[in-house]
Structures are given as C-alpha cells and as structure tokens.
C-alpha positions as CSV (number, residue, x, y, z in Angstrom):
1,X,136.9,46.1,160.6
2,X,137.4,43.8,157.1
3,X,136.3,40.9,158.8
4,X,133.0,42.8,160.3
5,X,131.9,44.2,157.3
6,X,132.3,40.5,155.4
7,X,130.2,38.8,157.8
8,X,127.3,41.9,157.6
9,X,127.5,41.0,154.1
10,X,127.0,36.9,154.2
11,X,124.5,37.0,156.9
12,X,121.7,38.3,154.6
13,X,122.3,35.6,152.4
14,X,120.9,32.9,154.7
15,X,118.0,30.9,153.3
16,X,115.0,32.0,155.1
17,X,111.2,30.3,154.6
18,X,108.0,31.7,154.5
19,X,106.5,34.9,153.1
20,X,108.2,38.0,152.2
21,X,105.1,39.9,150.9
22,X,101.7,39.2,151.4
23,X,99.4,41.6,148.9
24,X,95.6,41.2,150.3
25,X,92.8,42.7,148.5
26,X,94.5,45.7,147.2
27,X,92.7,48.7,145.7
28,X,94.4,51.4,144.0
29,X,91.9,54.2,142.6
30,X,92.8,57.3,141.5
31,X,90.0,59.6,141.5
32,X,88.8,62.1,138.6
33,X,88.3,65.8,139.3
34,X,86.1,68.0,136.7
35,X,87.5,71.2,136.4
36,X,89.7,70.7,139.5
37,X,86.3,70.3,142.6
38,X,83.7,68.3,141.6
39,X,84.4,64.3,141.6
40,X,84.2,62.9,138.4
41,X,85.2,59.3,138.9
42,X,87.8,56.9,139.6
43,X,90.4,55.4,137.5
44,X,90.7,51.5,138.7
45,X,94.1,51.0,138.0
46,X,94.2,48.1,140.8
47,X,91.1,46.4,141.7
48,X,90.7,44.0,144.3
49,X,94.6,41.8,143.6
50,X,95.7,39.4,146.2
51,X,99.1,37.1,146.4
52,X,101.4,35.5,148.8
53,X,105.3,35.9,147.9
54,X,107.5,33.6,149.4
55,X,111.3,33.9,150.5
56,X,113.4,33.3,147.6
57,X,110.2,33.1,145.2
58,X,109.9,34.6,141.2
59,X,106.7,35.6,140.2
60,X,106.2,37.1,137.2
61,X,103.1,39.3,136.2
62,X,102.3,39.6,132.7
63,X,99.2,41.8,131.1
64,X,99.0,44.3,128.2
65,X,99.6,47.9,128.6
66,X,97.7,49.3,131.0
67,X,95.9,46.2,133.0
68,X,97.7,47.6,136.2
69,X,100.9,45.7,136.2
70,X,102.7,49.0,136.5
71,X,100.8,50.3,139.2
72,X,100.9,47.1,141.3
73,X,104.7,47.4,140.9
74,X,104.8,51.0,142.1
75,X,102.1,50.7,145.5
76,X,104.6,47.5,146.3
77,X,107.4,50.0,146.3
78,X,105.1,52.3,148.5
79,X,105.1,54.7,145.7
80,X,100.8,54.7,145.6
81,X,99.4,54.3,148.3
82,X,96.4,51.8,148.7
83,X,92.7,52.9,148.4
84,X,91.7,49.3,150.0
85,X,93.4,46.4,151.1
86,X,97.4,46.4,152.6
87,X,100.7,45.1,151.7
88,X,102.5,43.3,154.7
89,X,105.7,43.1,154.6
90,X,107.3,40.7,157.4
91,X,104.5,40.8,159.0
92,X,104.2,45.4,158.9
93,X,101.7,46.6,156.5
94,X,103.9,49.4,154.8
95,X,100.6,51.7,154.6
96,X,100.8,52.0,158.5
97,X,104.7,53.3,158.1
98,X,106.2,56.9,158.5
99,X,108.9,58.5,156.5
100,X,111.8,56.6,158.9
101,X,110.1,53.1,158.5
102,X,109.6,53.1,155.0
103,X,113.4,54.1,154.1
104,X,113.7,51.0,156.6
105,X,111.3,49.5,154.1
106,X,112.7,50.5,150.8
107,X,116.2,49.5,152.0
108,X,115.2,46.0,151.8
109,X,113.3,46.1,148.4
110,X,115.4,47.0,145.0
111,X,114.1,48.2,142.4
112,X,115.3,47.4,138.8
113,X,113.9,50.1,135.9
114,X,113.1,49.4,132.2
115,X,115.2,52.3,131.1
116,X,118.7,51.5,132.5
117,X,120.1,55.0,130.4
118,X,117.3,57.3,132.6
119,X,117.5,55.4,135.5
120,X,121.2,56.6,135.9
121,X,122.2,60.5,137.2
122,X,123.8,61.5,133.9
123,X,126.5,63.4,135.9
124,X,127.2,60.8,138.5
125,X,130.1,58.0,138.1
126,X,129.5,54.6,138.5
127,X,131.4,54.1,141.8
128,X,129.3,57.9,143.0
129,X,126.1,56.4,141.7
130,X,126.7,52.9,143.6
131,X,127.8,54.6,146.9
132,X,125.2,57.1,147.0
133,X,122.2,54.9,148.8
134,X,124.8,53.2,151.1
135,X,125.7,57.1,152.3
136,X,121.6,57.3,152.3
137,X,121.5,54.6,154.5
138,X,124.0,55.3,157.1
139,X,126.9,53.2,155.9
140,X,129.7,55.7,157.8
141,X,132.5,53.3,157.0
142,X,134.4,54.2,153.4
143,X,135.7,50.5,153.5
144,X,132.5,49.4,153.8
145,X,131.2,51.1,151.1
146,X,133.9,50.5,148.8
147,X,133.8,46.8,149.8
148,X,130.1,46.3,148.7
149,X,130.9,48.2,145.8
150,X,133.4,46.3,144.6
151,X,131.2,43.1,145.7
152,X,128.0,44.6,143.7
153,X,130.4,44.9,140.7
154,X,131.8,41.7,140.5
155,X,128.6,40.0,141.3
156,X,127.3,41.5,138.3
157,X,129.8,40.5,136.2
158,X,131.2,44.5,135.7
159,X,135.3,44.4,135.9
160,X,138.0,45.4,136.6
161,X,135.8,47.1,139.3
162,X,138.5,50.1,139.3
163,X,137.8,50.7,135.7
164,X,134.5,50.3,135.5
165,X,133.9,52.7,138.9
166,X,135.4,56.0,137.6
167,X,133.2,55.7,134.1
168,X,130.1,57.8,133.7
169,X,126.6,55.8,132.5
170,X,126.9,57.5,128.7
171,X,130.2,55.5,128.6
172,X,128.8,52.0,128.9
173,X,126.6,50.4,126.7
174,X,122.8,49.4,127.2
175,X,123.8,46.3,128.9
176,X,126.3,47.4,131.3
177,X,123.8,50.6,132.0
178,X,121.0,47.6,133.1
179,X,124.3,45.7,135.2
180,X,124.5,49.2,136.9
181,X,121.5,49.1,137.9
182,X,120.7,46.0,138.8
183,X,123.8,46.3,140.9
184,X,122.7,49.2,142.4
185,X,119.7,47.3,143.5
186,X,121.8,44.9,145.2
187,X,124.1,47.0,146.9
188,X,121.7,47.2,149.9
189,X,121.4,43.3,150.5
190,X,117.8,43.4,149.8
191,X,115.6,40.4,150.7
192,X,113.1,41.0,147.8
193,X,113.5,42.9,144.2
194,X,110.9,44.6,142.2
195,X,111.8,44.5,137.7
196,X,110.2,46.7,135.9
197,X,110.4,45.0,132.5
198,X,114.3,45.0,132.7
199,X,114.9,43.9,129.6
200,X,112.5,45.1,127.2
201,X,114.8,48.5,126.4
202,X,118.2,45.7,125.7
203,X,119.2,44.2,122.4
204,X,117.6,40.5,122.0
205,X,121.4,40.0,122.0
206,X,121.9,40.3,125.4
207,X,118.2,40.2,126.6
208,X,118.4,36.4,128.0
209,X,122.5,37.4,129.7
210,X,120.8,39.7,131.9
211,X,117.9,37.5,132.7
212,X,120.3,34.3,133.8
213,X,122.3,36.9,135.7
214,X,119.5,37.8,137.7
215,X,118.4,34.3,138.5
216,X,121.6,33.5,139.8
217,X,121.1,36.0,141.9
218,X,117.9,35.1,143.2
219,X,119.3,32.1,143.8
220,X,122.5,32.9,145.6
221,X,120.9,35.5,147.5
222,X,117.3,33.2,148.2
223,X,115.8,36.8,146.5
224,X,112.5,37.3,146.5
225,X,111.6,38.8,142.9
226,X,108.7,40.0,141.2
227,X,109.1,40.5,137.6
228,X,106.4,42.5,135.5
229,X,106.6,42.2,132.0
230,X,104.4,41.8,128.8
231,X,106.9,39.4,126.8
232,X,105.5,35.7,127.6
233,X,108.2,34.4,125.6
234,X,111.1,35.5,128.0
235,X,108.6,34.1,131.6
236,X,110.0,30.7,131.4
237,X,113.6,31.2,131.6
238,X,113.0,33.3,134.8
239,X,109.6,32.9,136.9
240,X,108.1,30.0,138.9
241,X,104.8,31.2,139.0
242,X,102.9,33.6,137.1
243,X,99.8,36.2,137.5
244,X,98.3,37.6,134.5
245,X,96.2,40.5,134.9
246,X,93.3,42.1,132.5
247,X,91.5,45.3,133.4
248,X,93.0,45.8,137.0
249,X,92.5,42.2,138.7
250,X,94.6,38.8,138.4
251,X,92.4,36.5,136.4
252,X,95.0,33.7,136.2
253,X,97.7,32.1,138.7
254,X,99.6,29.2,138.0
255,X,102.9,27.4,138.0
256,X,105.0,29.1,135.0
257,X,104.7,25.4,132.7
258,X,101.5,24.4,133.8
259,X,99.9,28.1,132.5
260,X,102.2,28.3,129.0
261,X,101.1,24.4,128.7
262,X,97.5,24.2,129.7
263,X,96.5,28.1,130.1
264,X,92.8,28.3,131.5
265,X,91.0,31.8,130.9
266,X,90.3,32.7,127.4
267,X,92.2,36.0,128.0
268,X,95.5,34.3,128.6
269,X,94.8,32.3,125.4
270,X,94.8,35.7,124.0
271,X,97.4,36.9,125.4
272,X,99.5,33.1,124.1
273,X,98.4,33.5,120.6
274,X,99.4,37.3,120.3
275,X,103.3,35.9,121.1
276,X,105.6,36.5,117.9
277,X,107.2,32.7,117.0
278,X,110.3,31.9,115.9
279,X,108.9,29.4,114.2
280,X,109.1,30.0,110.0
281,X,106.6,27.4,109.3
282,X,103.9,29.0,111.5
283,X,104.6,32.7,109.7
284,X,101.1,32.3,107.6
285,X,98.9,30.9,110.8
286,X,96.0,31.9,111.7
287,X,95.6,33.1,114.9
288,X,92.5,34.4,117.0
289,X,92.9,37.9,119.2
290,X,89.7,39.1,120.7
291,X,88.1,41.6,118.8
292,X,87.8,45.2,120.7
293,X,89.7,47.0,122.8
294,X,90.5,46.6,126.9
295,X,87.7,48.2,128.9
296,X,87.5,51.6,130.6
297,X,89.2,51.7,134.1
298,X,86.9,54.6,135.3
299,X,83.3,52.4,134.3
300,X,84.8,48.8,134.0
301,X,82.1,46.5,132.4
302,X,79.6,44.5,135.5
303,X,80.6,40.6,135.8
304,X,83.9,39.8,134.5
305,X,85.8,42.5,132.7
306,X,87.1,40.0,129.9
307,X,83.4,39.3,128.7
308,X,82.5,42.3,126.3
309,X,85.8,40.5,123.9
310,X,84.9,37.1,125.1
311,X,84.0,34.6,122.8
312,X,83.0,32.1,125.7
313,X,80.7,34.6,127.3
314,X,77.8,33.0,129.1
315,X,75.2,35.4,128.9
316,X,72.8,37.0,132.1
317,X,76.1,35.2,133.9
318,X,79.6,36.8,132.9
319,X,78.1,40.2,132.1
320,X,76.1,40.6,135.5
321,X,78.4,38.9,138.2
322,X,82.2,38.7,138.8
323,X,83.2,35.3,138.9
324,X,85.8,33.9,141.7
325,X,89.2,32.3,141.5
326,X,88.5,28.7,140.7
327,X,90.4,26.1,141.2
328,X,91.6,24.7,137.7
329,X,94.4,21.8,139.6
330,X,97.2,22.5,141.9
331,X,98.0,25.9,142.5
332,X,96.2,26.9,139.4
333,X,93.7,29.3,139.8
334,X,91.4,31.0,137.4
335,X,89.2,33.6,137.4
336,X,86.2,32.6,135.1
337,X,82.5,31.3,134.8
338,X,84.0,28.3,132.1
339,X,85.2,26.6,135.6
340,X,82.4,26.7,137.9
C-alpha cells in the first residue's frame, strides 16, 4: 500500500508541455439593480481579458486596487461565473461543468489567500486542517492521508511534522500560517496554483522566504502559477511573464525584464514610478503619477480607458476608439494608440 501511494504522489510531478489554461475574451459584469427590479447598469469588473498559461508557467498580474485582478482570480477559480468569453482548462471550458466536474476541477487548482490567519478554521489543527480536502476528495486510505501530510509539511519547510500537526493556526506565526496554507494548496498535487497577493499581509522579513519557497515549488512540481499582486518590486524574483491590467482589461504583456526594463504603455510607467525605492539618494525625486482617479466600471470612458489621465492622449483617437494589442517586440504586447 506504501509503495502505491508513493508512486500516486511522483506521477503528477511529470513535466508536461503545452497549455494549462487558456482565458479567451472573458467578460465578467455584474449588473446594478435600482431598488432591487429595474436594471441599473453593469459593473465591468472584467472586460474583454485573454491569455494562454502554459504547463509549469508564472504569470504575474499586477494593477491597482480595483482594475479586476481580483475578480480575474476568483472566475479562474470558477468562483464568478463569466458574462462572455470561457476559461478552458485542458481542453473543458469550466463554465460548461456541473457540481461533480468542477470539484474535479478545483482539485487540480490551489488556491493560496492573502490573509493566511482567516484563511485557516480557527478551531481546526494543522494536521485536521491539511486532511480535511483529502477526506473531501475521496482519499479513504488514513496512510495516505497522513503520508501526503507529512509530505506537504516537509515540502514546505514545517517540522518536525508531528509537532507542527497537533498545533492550532493562533499558535504559529504569520509565516508559518501562509506555509499552512500554501501547503494546504499542495496537498492535492495540483497542476496549476492561483496567489492571491500571498505575501502582502507577512513581514518584509520573511516576504522574499515565502516567495523562493513557492518557486521551488513551481519548479519541482512543473506548477502552473498565477500570481496577482500590486507590489512590482517583489514580480521579478517570482514571474516570467507579466499582465498589468487598468480599468478591467490587460493593456500590457511582456517578459517580466523586458516590461520592468523597457515598459511600453504610459499606464505601466505609472504604475513603475509609484514603486517605493530603496534607494536614499532618490528620496527627494520627482516623480510623475497621472493626475485623477481610475475610471467608473459601470460607464468606462469610450476609446482607451487610460486616456482621461493620459498625458500622451491623441485626441478624436484614444477617446473615441479602443486601441488593440500591438506588437511592441517579442512577446511584448501593448495596448495603446502610441504603437500603431
């Protein structure tokens, strides 16, 4: 029985090619009623996104609060679902799946939350907390379950696993909370991993620990992981590519050091130059954020959404039609009238 469970375990580690998640032209509205009838609107929290994720691919998709990212993140997880477009995943849009498929689904995708402390049942142990979605799952076998267990654990760098199991989440600190749930994640073997701004609730102590202990799981795992976040400065120790999204859409893919080195659309220039720096010597620079504020989801501005801040705008073009993804070099795309 050992030996079966150990070779279920390695045999979703094998390198596969190809894409994991294809996201194509997705919608995600959520409509307005005045005084509970009458339809008052939409809110446009995803307009019209697109991407290809490949097998063992990071992607990391950066925006101010309230561009979408969060949304995005939750109709991947089939937590919204879409208004337009689909999400394939493996080749089975997860729109078209019933209640049995998409626990199928959701067994393969892990989810990582910002709040490692409320993520946690309060009243749970670690080893309960870990075991519960194997139980969920139909994992019959206690040795099983106390094998992966042990396996998350370790993997995460939590031990001795027998301490650590029997210790309720207020007993840990921030840290190991976010290793608890990150292993929790894990414990299913899941070919693709969703972050929710894991480490923005940590100390800055421990903030890049838990980011090179995810990569090396990516890497030994060949994970697929998308990583939302608003902190540009933590992208390059953890994504290969990156999408930045304004207003509901992507306006700007691109290799991670080709976008923090040559960045394209004026909004990602704003987003570079509102980045803290460590840098003493550049405390009294002078640096340019668009003036206003980001646009209403409900009536988003005609042409591209940046243009009412933009100092670039090309009038009777930028403020009457929406401009395409252009291609800036390889694999850099950009969403703006500057690159026609």
């Amino acid at each position: 029985m050992m030996q079966a469970n150990t070779l279920t375990i390695e045999d979703t580690t094998e390198t596969q090619n190809g894409t994991v998640l294809s996201v194509q032209d997705l919608r995600v509205w959520f409509e307005l009623r005045r005084w509970g009838f009458g339809h008052a609107g939409s809110v446009r929290a995803v307009d019209g996104v697109s991407f290809d994720l490949g097998y063992g691919e990071a992607v990391a998709v950066v925006g101010e609060s309230g561009c979408g990212k969060s949304t995005l993140m939750k109709a991947i997880l089939g937590l919204h679902l879409p208004t337009e477009g689909d999400i394939v995943f493996e080749d089975t849009a997860i729109s078209t799946l019933g209640s049995r498929r998409m626990q199928w689904y959701r067994s393969h995708v892990g989810y990582v939350q910002q709040d490692p402390f409320g993520a946690l049942p309060p009243f749970f142990t670690v080893g309960r907390i870990l075991e519960e979605p194997l139980i969920i799952n139909g994992i019959k076998s206690s040795t099983e379950r106390q094998e992966r267990i042990r396996r998350a654990l370790t993997e995460v760098k939590l031990t001795p696993v027998e301490e650590v199991t029997v210790k309720f989440p207020h007993m840990l600190s921030g840290g190991q909370q976010q290793r608890v749930v990150i292993a929790r994640a894990m414990i299913l073997q899941p070919k693709m991993i969703v972050a929710d701004e894991p480490v923005s609730m940590l100390d800055a102590s421990i903030r890049v620990e838990i980011l090179k202990l995810m990569r090396a799981l990516q890497l030994s795992h060949n994970l697929a992981v998308i990583y939302i976040t608003h902190d540009l400065s933590t992208v390059r120790y953890f994504a290969e590519r990156i999408f930045v999204m304004y207003a509901g859409q992507v306006v700007e893919k691109a290799l991670v050091d080709d976008l923090l080195a040559n960045p394209s659309h004026p909004y990602t220039h704003a987003l570079l130059a509102a980045t803290s720096d460590p840098d003493a010597a550049n405390a009294e620079t002078f640096r340019e954020v668009p003036p206003g504020e980001p646009p209403s989801l409900v009536h988003p501005p005609t042409g591209c959404r940046f243009h009412p801040r933009c100092s670039h705008a090309i009038s009777g073009l930028c403020d009457t039609q929406e401009p395409p993804e252009f291609d800036i070099e390889t694999a850099h795309l950009s969403k703006c009238w500057l690159h026609r």
